[in-house]
C-alpha positions in Angstrom: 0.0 0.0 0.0 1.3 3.4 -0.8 0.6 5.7 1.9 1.4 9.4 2.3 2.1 10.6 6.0 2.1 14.8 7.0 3.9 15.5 9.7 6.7 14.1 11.4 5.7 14.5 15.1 5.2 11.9 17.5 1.8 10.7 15.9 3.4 10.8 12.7 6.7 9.1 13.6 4.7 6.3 15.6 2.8 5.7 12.7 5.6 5.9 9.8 7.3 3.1 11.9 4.5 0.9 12.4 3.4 0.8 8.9 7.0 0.7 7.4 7.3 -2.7 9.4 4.0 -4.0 7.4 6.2 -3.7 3.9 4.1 -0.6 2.7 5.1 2.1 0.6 5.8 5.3 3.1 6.6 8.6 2.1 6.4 11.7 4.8 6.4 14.9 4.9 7.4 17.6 7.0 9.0 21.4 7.5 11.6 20.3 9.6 14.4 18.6 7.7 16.3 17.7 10.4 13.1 15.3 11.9 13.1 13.9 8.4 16.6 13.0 8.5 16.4 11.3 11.9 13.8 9.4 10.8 15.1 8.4 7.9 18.1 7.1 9.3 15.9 5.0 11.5 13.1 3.2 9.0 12.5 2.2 5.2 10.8 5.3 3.8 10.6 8.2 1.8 11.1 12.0 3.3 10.1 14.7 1.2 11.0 18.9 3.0 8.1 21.5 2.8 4.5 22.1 3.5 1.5 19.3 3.7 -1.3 21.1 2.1 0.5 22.7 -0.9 -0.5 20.6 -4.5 3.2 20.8 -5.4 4.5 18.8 -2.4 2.0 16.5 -2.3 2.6 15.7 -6.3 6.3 15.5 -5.6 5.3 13.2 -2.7 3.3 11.0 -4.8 0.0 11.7 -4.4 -1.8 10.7 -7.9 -1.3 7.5 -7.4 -1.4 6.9 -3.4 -3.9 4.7 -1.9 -3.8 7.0 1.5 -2.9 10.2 3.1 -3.0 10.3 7.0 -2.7 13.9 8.1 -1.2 14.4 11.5 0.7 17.5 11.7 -0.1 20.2 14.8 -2.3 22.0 12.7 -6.0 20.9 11.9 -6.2 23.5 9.6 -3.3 22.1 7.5 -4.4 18.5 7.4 -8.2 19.1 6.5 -6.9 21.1 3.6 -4.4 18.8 2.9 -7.4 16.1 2.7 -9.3 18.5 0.3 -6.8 18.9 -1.6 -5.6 15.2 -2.3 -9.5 14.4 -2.5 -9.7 17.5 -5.4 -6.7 17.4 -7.3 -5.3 13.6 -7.0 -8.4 11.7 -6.1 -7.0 9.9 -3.4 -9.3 7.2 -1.9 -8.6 7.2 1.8 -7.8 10.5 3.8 -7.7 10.4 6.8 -7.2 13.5 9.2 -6.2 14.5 13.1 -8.6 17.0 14.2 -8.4 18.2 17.8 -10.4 21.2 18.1 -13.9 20.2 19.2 -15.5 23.4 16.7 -14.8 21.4 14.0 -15.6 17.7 15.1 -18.8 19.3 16.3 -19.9 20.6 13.2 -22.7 18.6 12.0 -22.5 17.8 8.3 -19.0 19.4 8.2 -17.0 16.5 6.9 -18.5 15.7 4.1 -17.4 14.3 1.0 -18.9 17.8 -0.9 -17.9 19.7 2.4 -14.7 18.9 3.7 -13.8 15.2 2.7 -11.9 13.4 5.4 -13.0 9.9 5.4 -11.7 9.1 8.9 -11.5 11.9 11.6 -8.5 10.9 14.4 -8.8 13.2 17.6 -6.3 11.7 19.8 -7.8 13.8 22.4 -11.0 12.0 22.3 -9.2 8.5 22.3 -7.2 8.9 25.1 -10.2 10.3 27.6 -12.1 7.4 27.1 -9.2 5.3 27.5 -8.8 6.9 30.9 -12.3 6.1 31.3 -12.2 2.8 30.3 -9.5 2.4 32.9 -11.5 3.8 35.6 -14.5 2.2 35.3 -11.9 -1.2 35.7 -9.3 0.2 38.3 -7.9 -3.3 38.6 -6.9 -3.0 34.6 -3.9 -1.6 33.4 -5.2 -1.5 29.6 -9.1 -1.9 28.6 -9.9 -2.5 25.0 -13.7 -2.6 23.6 -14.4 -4.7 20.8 -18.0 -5.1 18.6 -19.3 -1.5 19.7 -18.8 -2.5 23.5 -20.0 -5.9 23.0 -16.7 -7.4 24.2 -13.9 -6.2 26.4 -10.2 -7.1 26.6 -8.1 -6.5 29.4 -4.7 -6.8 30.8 -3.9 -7.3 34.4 -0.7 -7.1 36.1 -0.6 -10.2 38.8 1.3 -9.4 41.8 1.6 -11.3 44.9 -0.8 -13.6 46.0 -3.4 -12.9 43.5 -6.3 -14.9 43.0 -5.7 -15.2 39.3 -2.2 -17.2 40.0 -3.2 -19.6 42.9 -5.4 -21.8 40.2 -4.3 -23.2 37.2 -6.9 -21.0 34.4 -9.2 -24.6 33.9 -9.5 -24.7 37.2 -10.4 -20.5 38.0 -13.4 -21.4 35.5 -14.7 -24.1 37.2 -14.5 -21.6 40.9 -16.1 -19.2 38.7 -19.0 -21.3 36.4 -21.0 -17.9 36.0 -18.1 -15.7 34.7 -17.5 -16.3 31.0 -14.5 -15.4 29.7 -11.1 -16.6 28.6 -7.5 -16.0 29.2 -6.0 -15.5 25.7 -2.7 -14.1 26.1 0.1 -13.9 29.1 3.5 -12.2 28.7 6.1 -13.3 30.8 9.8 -11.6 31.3 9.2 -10.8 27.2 7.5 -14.1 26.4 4.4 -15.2 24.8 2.2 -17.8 26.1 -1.2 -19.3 24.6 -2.5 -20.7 27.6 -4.6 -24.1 28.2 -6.2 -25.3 30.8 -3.4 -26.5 32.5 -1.6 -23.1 32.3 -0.7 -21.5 35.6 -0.5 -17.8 36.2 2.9 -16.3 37.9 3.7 -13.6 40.0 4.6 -10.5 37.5 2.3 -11.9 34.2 0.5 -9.9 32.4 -2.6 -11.3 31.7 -5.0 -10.5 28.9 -8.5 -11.6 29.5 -11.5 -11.5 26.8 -15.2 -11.1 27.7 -18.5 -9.4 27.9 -18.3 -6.0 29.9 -20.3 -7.7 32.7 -18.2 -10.7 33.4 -14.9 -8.9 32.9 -16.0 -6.5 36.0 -17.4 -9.4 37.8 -14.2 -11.4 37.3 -12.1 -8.6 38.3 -14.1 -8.1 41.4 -14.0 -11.9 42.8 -10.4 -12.3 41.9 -9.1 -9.1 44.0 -8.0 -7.3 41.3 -10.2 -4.5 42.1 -10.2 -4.1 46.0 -12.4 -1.1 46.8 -15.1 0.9 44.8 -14.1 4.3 43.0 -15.3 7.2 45.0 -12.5 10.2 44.1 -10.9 11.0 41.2 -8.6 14.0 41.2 -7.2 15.4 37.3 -4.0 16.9 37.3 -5.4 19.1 34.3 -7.6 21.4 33.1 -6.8 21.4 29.8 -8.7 19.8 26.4 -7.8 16.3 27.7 -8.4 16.6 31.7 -11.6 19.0 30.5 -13.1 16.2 28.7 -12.5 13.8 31.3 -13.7 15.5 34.3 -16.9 15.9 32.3 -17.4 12.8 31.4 -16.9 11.7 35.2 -18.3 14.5 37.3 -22.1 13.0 37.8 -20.6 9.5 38.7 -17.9 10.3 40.8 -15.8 13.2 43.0 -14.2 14.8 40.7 -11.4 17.5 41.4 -9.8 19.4 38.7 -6.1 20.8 39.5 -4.8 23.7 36.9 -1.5 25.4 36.7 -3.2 28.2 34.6 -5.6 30.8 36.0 -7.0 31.0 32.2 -7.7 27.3 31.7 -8.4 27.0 35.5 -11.7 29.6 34.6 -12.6 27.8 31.7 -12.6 24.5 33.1 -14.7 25.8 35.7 -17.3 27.2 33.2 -17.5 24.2 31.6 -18.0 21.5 34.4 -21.3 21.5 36.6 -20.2 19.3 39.4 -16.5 19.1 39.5 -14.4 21.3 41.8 -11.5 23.1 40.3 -8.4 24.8 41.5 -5.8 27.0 39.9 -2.8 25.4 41.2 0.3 23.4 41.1 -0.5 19.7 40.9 3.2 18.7 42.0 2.7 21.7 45.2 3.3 19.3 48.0 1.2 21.6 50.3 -1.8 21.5 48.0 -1.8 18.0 48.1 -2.0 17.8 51.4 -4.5 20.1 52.1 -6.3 18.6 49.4 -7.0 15.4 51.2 -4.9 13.4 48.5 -4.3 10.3 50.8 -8.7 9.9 50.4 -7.8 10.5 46.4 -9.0 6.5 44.6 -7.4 7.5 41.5 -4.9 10.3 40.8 -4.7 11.6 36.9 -1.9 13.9 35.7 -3.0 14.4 32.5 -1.1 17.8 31.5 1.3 18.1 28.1 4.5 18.1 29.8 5.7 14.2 30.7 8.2 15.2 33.6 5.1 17.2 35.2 2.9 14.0 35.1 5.7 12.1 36.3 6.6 14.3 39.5 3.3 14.8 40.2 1.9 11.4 40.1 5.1 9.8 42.3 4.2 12.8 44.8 1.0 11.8 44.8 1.4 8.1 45.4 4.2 9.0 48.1 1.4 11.3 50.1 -1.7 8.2 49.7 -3.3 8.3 46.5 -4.2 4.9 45.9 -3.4 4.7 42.2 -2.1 6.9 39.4 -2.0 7.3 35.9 0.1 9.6 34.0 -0.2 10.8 30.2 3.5 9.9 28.6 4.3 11.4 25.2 7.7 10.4 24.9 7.5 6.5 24.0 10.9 5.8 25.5 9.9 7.0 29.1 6.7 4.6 28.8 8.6 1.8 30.3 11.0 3.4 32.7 7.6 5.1 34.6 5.4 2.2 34.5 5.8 0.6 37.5 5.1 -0.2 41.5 4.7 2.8 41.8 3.0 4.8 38.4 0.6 2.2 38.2 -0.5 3.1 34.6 1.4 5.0 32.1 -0.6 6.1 29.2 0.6 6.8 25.7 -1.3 9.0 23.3 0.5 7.7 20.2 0.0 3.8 21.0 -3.9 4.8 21.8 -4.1 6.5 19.1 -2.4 4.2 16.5 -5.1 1.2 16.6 -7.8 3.7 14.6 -5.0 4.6 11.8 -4.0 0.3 11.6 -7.8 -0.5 11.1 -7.7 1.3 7.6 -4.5 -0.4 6.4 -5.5 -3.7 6.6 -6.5 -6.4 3.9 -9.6 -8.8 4.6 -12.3 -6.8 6.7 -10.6 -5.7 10.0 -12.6 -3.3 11.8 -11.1 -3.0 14.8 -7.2 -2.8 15.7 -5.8 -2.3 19.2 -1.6 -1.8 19.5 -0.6 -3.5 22.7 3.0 -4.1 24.3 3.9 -0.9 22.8 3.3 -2.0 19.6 4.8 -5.9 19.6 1.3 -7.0 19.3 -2.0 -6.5 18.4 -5.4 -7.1 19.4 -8.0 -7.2 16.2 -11.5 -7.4 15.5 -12.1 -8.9 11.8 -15.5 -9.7 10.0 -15.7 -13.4 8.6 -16.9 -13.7 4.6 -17.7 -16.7 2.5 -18.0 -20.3 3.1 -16.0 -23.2 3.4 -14.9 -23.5 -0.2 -14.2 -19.9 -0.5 -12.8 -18.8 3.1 -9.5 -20.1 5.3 -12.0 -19.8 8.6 -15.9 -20.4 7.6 -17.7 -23.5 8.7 -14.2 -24.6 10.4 -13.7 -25.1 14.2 -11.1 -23.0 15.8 -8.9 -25.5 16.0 -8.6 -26.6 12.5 -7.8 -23.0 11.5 -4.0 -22.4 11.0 -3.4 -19.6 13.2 -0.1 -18.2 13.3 2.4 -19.1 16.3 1.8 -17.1 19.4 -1.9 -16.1 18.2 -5.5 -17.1 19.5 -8.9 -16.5 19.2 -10.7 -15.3 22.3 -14.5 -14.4 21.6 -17.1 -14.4 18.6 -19.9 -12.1 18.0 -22.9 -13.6 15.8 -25.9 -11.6 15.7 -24.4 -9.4 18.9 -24.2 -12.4 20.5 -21.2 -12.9 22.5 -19.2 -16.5 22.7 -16.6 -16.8 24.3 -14.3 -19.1 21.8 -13.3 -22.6 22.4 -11.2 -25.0 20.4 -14.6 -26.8 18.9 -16.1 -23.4 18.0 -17.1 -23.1 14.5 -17.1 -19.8 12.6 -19.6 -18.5 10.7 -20.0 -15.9 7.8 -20.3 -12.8 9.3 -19.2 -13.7 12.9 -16.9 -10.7 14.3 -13.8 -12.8 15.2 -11.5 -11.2 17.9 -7.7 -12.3 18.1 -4.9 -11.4 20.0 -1.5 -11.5 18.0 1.2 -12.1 20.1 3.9 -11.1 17.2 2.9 -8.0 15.2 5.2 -9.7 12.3 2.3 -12.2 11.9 -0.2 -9.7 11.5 -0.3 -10.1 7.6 -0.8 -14.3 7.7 -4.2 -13.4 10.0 -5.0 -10.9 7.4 -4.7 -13.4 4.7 -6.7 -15.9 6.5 -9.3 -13.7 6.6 -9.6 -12.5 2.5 -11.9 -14.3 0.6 -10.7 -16.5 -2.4 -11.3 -15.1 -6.2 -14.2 -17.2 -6.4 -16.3 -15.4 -4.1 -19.1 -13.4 -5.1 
């Protein structure tokens, strides 16, 4: 696939390598010649100096015949006329465009194929508060995934001590538990995958991934001690687009306080939210903390654009009581070094983010693509077609379908139905199929085992 990629930022440069690793065709664009070169040195692609939306750059970039641009620069004014402009002069089939400001994604009717014509709208704002969300709503989770419009929910769990999930072997924790359905799909261990069985016992230090409807997941997380006490207070470190959005989407459910370094986003926070305190202050302010009540904080949020700021902020907060804390990373490489015993989630915008641009470059129908591991796997959500004659997976049990090593398939949705997947499952056309992929490198033989032969019709 030949795919066209404005601006060379973090988005951009998470993106370039993800794709470049799939074998496509990547050329990027950007002012800044000295990103280009870096990247370049790094990955398989194409660099091209000077402005995204200008016709002469994108025809020297390739544009006529590319089968996708994904605008991501800082500017949503740049790459929605970047989009018109491929869509106008080149004809490109799939744009697809980062918009942040909330103006323009609520405009009704705005982006429209005779108005503005982005086919897929990516606000990684929008992504990453609901994946906070999602997280909340599962405190014992440290990555929730929805699959089938909510239908289905992956998680991952860190297990520590003398957790529940790893005094049984797995057969066994469904037998304790005969009203949960759900399945353990995936563990990672020290850098290792495992496809569990029955006989499969969980260790100290695994990180589990666990597949099922909303209700069971919560109910599983629940019995097993993963999730220890109900959510009561939530306090943002934030009160900008990201911790805004949040704190409105919590405020009716739970406490929410808003803390904001700005007086001017401080005001406009509190314009905007109905039931959320907010104060201008310093979230890393020891004294603030404390008079704050953050020891009686549940779940502690620094959510502001500079990384070392969430960092301080959140071990402060977790030194003074907060019971857990998430921080927003940018910076892929500080992902790992922060995630720990003592940030208890570290979220990053660019691996959230990257799932909704992965959906629309893969073959067979894949709907739904989550980046997990910081990007050494994959979760995916891909439609069945066909039948037996014409299809690697319809009217075949699981286990007669050659999956690749290190991959499984955890749940099936058939007429939103959900079933949780076991080795004398048989797929069906049109059954949403959900697989974890332990190796991203075998994410094009799942792809192929989901395309119909030549022969269908």
């Amino acid at each position: 696939m030949k795919i066209i990629i404005l601006g060379a930022g973090q988005v951009g440069s998470s993106v370039a390598a993800n794709l470049c690793s799939e074998a496509n065709d990547i050329t990027v664009i950007d002012r800044n010649p000295a990103v280009l070169r870096n990247l370049q040195e790094r990955l398989d692609l194409k660099t091209i100096t000077g402005a995204a939306s200008h016709p002469s750059t994108l025809e020297q970039a390739g544009a006529s015949d590319a089968d996708m641009i994904i605008a991501v620069t800082n500017s949503d004014e740049t790459n929605m006329v970047a989009c018109q402009v491929a869509y106008t002069m080149f004809h490109t089939p799939m744009k697809i465009a980062r918009v942040r400001n909330s103006e323009y994604l609520n405009s009704r009717g705005f982006f429209a194929q005779d108005a503005m014509p982005v086919d897929v709208l990516i606000s990684p704002e929008q992504i990453v508060t609901e994946s906070v969300a999602r997280l909340i709503s599962l405190p014992g989770a440290i990555q929730v995934l929805d699959f089938a419009n909510g239908q289905v929910q992956m998680v991952a769990v860190k297990v520590t001590g003398q957790n529940v999930l790893a005094l049984e072997p797995i057969g066994k924790l469904g037998r304790l538990l005969p009203h949960v359905e759900f399945r353990v799909v995936s563990i990672f261990r020290e850098g290792q995958v495992i496809i569990p069985d029955g006989r499969t016992q969980i260790q100290d230090k695994d990180e589990v991934f666990i597949i099922g409807a909303p209700k069971h997941i919560k109910t599983l997380l629940r019995l097993t001690k993963q999730t220890d006490k109900s959510i009561k207070r939530i306090t943002i470190a934030s009160g900008g687009n990201i911790g805004r959005r949040l704190a409105k989407l919590l405020e009716n459910r739970y406490q929410v306080k808003v803390i904001e370094l700005s007086a001017e986003k401080a005001q406009k926070a509190a314009e905007e939210l109905n039931n959320a305190i907010v104060l201008n202050g310093d979230a890393a302010d020891e004294e603030l903390l404390i008079e704050e009540n953050i020891e009686d904080t549940d779940i502690f949020c620094a959510l502001t654009n500079a990384d070392e700021a969430n960092i301080i902020s959140c071990l402060l907060a977790k030194r003074l009581g907060a019971r857990r804390v998430m921080a927003l990373i940018n910076r892929a490489a500080y992902v790992d070094l922060v995630q720990s015993d003592v940030i208890d989630i570290a979220i990053s915008p660019q691996q959230a983010t990257i799932g909704s641009l992965l959906a629309h470059t893969r073959k067979g129908d894949v709907v739904v693509v989550h980046s997990l591991r910081r990007g050494a796997a994959e979760a995916i959500e891909a439609i069945a077609h066909g039948d037996r004659t014409t299809s690697n997976v319809v009217g075949r049990s699981i286990e007669e379908i050659p999956l690749p090593p290190d991959t499984s398939i955890g749940a099936i949705v058939r007429d939103d139905k959900v079933s949780i997947a076991h080795h004398d499952t048989v797929i069906a056309s049109e059954d949403h199929v959900i697989l974890l992929v332990g190796d991203k490198k075998r994410v094009s033989e799942v792809e192929r085992l989901f395309q119909v032969k030549i022969t269908f019709l």
